[in-house]
matplotlib code that plots the C-alpha trace (Angstrom):
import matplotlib.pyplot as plt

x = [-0.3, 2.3, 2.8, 3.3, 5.7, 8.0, 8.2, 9.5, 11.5, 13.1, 13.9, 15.9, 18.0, 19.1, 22.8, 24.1, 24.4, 27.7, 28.7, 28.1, 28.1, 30.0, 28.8, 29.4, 29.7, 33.3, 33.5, 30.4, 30.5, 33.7, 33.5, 29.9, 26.4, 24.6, 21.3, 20.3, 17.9, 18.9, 20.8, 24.5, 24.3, 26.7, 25.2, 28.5, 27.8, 24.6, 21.1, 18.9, 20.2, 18.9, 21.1, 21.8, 24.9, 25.9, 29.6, 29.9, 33.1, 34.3, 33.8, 31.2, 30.9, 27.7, 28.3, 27.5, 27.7, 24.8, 24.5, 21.7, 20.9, 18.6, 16.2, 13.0, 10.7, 11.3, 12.7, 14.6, 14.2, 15.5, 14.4, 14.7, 11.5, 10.8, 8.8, 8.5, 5.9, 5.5, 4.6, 6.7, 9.9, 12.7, 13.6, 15.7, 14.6, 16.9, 14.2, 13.6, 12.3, 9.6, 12.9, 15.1, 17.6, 17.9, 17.8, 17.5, 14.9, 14.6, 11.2, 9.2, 5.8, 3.5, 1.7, 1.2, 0.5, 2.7, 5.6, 6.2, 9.0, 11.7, 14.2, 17.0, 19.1, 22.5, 22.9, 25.9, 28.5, 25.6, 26.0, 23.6, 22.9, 20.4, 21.8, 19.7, 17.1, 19.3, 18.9, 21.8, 22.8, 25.6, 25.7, 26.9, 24.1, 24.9, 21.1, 20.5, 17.6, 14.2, 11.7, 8.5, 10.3, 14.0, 16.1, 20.0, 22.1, 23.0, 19.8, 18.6, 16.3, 14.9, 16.4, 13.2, 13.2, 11.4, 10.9, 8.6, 7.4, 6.7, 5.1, 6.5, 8.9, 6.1, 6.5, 3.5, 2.8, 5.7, 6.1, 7.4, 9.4, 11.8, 12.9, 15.4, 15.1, 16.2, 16.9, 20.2, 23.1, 24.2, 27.6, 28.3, 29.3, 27.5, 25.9, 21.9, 19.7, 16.0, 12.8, 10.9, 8.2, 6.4, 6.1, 4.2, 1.1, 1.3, 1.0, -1.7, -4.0, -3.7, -4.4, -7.8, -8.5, -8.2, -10.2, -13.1, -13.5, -12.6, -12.5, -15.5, -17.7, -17.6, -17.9, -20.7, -22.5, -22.1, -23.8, -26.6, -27.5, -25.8, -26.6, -27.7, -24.4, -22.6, -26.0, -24.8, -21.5, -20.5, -16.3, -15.4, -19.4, -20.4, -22.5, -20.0, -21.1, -20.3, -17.0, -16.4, -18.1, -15.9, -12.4, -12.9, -14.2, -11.3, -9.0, -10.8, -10.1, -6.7, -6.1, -7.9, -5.6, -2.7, -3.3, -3.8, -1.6, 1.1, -0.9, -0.2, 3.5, 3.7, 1.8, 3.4, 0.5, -2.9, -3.5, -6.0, -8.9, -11.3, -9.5, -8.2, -11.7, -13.3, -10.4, -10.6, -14.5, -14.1, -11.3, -13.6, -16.8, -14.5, -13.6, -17.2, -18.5, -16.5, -16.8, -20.5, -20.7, -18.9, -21.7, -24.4, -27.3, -28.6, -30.7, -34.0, -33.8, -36.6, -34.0, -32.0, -33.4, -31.5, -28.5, -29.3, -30.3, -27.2, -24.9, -26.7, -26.5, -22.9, -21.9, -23.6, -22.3, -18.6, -19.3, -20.1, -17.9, -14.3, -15.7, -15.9, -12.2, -10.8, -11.9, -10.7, -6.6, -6.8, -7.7, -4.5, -2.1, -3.6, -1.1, -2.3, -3.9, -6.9, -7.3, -7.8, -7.1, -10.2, -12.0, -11.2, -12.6, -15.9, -16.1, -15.1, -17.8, -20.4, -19.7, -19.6, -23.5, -24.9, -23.9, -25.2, -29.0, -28.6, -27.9, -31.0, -33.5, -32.3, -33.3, -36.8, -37.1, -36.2, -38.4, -41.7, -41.5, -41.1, -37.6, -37.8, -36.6, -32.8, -31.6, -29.4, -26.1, -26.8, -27.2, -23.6, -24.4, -27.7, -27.9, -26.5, -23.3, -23.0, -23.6, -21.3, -18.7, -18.9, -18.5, -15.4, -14.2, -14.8, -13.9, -10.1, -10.2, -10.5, -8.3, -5.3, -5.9, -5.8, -3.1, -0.6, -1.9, -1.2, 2.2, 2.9, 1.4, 2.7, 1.9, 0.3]
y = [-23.5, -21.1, -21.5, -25.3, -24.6, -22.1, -25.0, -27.5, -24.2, -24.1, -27.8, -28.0, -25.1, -26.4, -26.2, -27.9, -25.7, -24.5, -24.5, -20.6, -18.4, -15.4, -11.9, -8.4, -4.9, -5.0, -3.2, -1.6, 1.4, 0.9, -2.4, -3.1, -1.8, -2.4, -2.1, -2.9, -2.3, -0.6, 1.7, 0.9, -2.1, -4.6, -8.7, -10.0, -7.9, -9.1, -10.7, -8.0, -6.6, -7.3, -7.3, -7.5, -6.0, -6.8, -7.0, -6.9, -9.1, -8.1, -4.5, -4.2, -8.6, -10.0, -11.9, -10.3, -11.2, -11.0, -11.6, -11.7, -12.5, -11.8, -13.0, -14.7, -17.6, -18.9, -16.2, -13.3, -11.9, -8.7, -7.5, -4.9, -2.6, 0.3, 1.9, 1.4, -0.8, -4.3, -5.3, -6.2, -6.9, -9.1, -11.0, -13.6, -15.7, -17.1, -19.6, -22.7, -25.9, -28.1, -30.4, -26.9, -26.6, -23.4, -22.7, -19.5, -19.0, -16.6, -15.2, -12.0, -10.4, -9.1, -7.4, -7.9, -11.8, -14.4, -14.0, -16.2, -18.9, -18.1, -20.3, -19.8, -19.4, -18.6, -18.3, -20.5, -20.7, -21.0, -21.1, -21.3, -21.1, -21.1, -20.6, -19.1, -18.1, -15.9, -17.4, -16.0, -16.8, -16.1, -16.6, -15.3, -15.1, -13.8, -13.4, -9.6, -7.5, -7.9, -5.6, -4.6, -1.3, -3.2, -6.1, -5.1, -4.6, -0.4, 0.6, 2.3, 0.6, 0.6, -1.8, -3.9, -6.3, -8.5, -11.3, -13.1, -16.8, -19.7, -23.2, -26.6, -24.9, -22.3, -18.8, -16.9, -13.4, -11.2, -9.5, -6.6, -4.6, -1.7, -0.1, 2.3, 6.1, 6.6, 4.4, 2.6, 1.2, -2.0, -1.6, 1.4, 0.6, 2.7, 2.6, 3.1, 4.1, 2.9, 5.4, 5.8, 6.9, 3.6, 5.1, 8.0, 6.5, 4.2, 7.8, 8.8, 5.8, 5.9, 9.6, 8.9, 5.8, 8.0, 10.7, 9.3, 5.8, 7.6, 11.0, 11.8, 9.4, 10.0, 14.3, 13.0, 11.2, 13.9, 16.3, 14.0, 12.1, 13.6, 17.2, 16.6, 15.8, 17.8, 20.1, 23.1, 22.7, 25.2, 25.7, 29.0, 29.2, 26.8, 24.0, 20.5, 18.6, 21.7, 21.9, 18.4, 18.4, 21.0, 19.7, 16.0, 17.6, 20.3, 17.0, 15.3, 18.0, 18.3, 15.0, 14.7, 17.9, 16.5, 12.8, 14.4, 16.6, 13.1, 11.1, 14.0, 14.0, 10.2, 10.0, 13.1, 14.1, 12.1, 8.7, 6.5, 4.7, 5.1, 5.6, 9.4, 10.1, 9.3, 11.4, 14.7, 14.0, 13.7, 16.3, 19.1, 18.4, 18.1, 21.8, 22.9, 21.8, 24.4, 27.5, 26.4, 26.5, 29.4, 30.9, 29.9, 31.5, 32.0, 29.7, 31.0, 32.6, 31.7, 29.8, 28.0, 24.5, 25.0, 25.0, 22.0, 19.7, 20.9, 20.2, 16.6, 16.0, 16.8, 14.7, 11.8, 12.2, 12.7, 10.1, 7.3, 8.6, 8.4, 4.8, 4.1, 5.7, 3.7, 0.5, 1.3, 1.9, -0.7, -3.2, -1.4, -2.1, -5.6, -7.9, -11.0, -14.1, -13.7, -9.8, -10.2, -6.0, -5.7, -8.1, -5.8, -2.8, -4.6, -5.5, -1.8, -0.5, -3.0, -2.2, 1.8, 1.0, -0.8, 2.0, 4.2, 2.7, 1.9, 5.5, 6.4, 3.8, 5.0, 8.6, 7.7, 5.9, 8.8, 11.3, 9.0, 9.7, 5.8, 6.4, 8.1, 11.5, 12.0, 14.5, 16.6, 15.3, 11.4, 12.5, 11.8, 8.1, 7.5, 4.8, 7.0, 7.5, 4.0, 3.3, 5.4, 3.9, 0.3, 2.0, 3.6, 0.5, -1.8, 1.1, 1.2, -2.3, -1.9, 1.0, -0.5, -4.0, -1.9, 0.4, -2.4, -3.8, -0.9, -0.7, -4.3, -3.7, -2.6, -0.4, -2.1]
z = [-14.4, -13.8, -10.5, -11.8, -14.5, -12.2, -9.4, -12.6, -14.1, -10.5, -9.8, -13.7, -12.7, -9.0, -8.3, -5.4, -2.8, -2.0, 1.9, 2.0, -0.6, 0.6, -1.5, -0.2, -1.3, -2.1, -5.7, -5.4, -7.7, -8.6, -10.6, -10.3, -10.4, -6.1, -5.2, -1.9, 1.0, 3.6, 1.4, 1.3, 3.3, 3.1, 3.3, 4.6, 7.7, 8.7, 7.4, 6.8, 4.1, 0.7, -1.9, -5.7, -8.1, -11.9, -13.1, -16.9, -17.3, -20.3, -21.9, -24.8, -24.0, -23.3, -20.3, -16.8, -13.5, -11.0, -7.1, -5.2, -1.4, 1.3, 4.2, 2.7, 3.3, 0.2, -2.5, -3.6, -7.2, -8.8, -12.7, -15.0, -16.2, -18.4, -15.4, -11.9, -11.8, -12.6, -16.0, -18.8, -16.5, -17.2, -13.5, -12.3, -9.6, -6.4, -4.7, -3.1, -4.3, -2.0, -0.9, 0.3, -2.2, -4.0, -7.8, -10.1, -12.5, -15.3, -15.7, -17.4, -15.7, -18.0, -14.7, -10.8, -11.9, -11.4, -13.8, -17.0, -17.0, -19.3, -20.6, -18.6, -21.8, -21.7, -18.0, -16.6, -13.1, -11.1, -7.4, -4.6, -0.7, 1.9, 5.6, 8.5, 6.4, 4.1, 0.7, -2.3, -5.4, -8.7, -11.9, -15.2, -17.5, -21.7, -22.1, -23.5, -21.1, -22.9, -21.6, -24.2, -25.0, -26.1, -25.9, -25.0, -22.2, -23.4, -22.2, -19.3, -16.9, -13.4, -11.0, -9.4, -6.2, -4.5, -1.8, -0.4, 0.8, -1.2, -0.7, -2.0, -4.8, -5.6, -5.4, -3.6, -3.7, -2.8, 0.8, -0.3, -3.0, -3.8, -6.9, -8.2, -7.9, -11.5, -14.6, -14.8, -17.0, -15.7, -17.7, -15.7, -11.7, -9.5, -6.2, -7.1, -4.5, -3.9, -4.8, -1.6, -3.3, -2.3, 1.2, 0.3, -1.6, 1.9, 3.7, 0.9, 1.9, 5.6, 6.2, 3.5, 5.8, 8.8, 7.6, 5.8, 8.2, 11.7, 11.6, 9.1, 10.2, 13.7, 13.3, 11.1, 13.9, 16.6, 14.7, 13.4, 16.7, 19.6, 19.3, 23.6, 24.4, 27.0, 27.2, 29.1, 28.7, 26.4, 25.5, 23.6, 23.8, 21.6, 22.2, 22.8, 19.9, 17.4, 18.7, 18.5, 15.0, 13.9, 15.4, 14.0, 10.6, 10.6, 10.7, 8.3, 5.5, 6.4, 6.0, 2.9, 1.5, 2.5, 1.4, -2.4, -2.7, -2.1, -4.5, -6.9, -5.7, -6.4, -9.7, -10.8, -12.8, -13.4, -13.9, -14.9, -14.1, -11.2, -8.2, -9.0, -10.9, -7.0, -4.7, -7.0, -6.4, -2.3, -2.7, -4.3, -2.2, 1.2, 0.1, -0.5, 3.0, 5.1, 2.7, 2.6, 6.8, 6.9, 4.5, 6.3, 7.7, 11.0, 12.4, 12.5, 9.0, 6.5, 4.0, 6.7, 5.9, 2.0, 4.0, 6.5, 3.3, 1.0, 3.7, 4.7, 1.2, 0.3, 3.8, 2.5, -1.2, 0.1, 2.8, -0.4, -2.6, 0.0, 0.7, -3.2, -4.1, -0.6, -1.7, -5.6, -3.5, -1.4, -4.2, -6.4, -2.7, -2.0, -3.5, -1.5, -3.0, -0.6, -0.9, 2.9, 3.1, 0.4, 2.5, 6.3, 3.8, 3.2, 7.1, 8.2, 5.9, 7.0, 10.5, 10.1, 8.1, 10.8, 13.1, 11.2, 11.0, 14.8, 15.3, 12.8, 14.2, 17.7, 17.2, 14.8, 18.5, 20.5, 18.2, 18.8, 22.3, 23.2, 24.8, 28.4, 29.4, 31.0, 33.2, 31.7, 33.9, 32.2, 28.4, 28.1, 28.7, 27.2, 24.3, 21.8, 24.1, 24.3, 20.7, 20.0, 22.4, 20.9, 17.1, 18.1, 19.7, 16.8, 14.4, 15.7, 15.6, 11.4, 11.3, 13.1, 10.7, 7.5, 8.8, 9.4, 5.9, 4.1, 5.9, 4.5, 1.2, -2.2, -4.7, -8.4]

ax = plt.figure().add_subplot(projection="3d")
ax.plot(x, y, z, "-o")
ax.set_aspect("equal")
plt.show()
C-alpha cells in the first residue's frame, strides 16, 4: 500500500522535464548549505557525484531552495533526522514514474520501512531531469522541517541521503546511504561533510565474519580432527597442527578485539538489543581461551582432562554464540526486500555444520578401527585432508558473498 500510494504521490507531482537541468557547486558555503558524495564534488563536472544544497531565499522567510542530482536506477532522496539513523526523517523524493518522467515527493520514515507519503504542501518551481542515468531536481518548498523532536527550519539536524532503484514508479529498497558528520542549520551556508562512520560497523562485521566463519572454525578443526597432520614435521618444535591451531586462533582473537573495540567506536557507548548482549559474550570467552591455554597443565598430569573439556566447551559456546551475534548484524545491515545476506548466513552456517559432523562421523569412523592405516608421508591427504580441502573451498565461496554484501549494505 505504500509502495502504491508513493507511485500515485509521484505521478501528481511530475513536472515536465526540462532539456537539462544544470546544478553545480557554485555558492556552496557561501550562499547555500552542500552535501555531497565524494566530498566537495561538483555534479556539473561529471556523473558520479551525488548531490544536494538548500538556499533560504529570503532571511528569517520560509521559502528555501533545494537541488538534488545523482546517478540512480530510479531515485535520489535527501532528509532531515534527529539522529543518524532512519526513523522519524523528513525526505524529499527526486524519482521516476513507470513511463520515465521524473517527479519529487515529499515523504516522512517512521523507520528502515518504506517512507510515508506526505502532502507535498507548499512546495512550488518545480523542475526535473533525467539524462544518462543522472536523475536531478529543484524546487522551492515553504514547508517547515517536521521531525518527531520539532517542526521549524532554526533547528539543527543531520543531513541524510539516499538512492537506489525502483520498478514501474515504485521506489525499492535503497542501494546505499550517507549522512552528515554533525548536525546542521540549513539557513547557514556551509560545506557539510559526510560521517564515515558507516564504514567502520562495515569493517566491525567483516573482521567478526572472518574470524568466527574462517578463521575460528578452521583452527577449531585442526585441533579436533587433524591432530596427524604433518606427523614428524615439527616447526619451532611443535607438532604442525598446534602451530597452525595457534596461528589461525591468534588471528581469530585479534580480529575479534579489534572488530569491538570499532563497534564501541561507532555506537559510542552501548546499545540495545541482542546483538551487543552476544559480541561482549564472544568478546569475554574469546579472552578466556588463551589465558586458560597458557594455564594449562601438562599433559600427563592427573587433572589435565578439566582443561581438555573447559576448553572443548568454551570453543563450542563461543563457536554458537559468534554465529548467533553474526546473524543478529547481518539482519540490522540487510536492507534488501529478500534478506538474500541473512539467507548466505543461514547457507554458510549450514555448510560449516555439515562439515563439522562429516569431520565427527569421519573420526567415530577412524576410532572404530574400520578406516585402514596410512603411512605417515600420505596423512596429509587422507579423508580428513580432503574434507577439509572442499570446506575451505566452499567456505570462501560464503565469505567472499557476504563480504561484498556487507560492502553494499547499510547500517539500520
Amino acid at each position: 500500500m505504500l509502495r502504491q500510494n508513493l507511485r500515485r504521490n509521484l505521478r501528481r507531482n511530475l513536472v515536465p522535464d526540462v532539456q537539462v537541468l544544470l546544478i553545480s557547486s557554485a555558492g556552496c558555503g557561501s550562499s547555500k548549505v552542500c552535501f555531497s558524495q565524494p566530498a566537495d564534488c561538483d555534479p556539473a563536472g561529471g556523473s558520479q557525484c551525488r548531490f544536494m544544497s538548500a538556499r533560504l531565499l529570503s532571511p528569517g522567510g520560509p521559502a528555501v531552495r533545494y537541488e538534488v542530482t545523482g546517478a540512480a536506477d530510479g531515485y535520489v532522496a535527501f532528509g532531515f533526522s534527529d539522529d543518524q539513523k532512519m526513523g522519524n526523517d523528513d525526505i524529499y523524493i527526486c524519482g521516476l514514474d513507470s513511463k520515465g518522467s521524473v517527479g519529487v515527493t515529499h515523504a516522512f520514515s517512521t523507520g528502515p520501512t518504506f517512507p510515508e507519503v506526505q502532502p507535498l504542501g507548499n512546495v512550488v518551481d518545480v523542475q526535473a531531469s533525467v539524462q544518462n542515468g543522472v536523475l536531478s531536481c529543484s524546487f522551492t518548498s515553504s514547508n517547515p522541517i517536521s521531525t518527531q523532536r520539532s517542526s521549524n527550519l532554526s533547528s539543527l539536524y543531520y543531513l541524510l541521503f539516499a538512492y537506489g532503484a525502483s520498478s514501474s514508479g515504485k521506489i525499492q529498497m535503497h542501494k546505499d546511504t550517507f549522512t552528515s558528520s554533525q548536525r546542521v542549520d540549513i539557513s547557514a551556508p556551509a560545506v557539510v561533510q559526510s560521517d564515515g562512520k558507516v564504514n567502520i560497523i562495515r569493517a566491525h562485521g567483516a573482521l567478526m565474519l572472518i574470524a568466527w566463519m574462517t578463521t575460528g572454525p578452521l583452527g577449531m578443526m585442526v585441533a579436533r580432527f587433524l591432530k596427524s597432520m604433518g606427523r614428524g614435521v615439527k616447526p619451532c618444535g611443535k607438532d604442525l597442527w598446534f602451530v597452525v591451531h595457534v596461528s589461525v586462533m591468534t588471528v581469530t582473537v585479534a580480529a575479534t578485539i579489534i572488530a569491538f573495540i570499532l563497534a564501541f567506536s561507532f555506537v559510542n557507548g552501548w546499545a540495545e538489543g541482542a546483538h551487543p548482549v552476544l559480541g561482549v559474550l564472544v568478546m569475554i570467552l574469546a579472552l578466556i581461551q588463551p589465558i586458560l591455554a597458557l594455564m594449562r597443565c601438562g599433559p600427563q598430569h592427573p587433572w589435565r582432562f578439566l582443561f581438555n573439556w573447559a576448553h572443548f566447551f568454551i570453543a563450542a559456546s563461543v563457536q554458537l554464540l559468534a554465529v548467533a551475534a553474526i546473524f543478529t548484524g547481518v539482519q540490522m545491515m540487510d536492507s534488501t526486500p529478500s534478506g538474500w545476506l541473512v539467507k548466505v548466513m543461514g547457507g554458510f552456517a549450514g555448510w560449516q555444520a555439515l562439515f563439522y559432523g562429516l569431520m565427527e562421523l569421519r573420526a567415530r569412523w577412524k576410532s572404530s578401527g574400520a578406516e585402514p592405516s596410512r603411512p605417515a608421508a600420505s596423512n596429509m591427504v587422507g579423508a580428513a585432508g580432503l574434507l577439509l580441502l572442499l570446506y575451505i573451498l566452499g567456505n570462501l565461496c560464503f565469505l567472499v558473498a557476504l563480504l561484498v554484501g556487507i560492502g553494499q549494505m547499510s547500517y539500520t
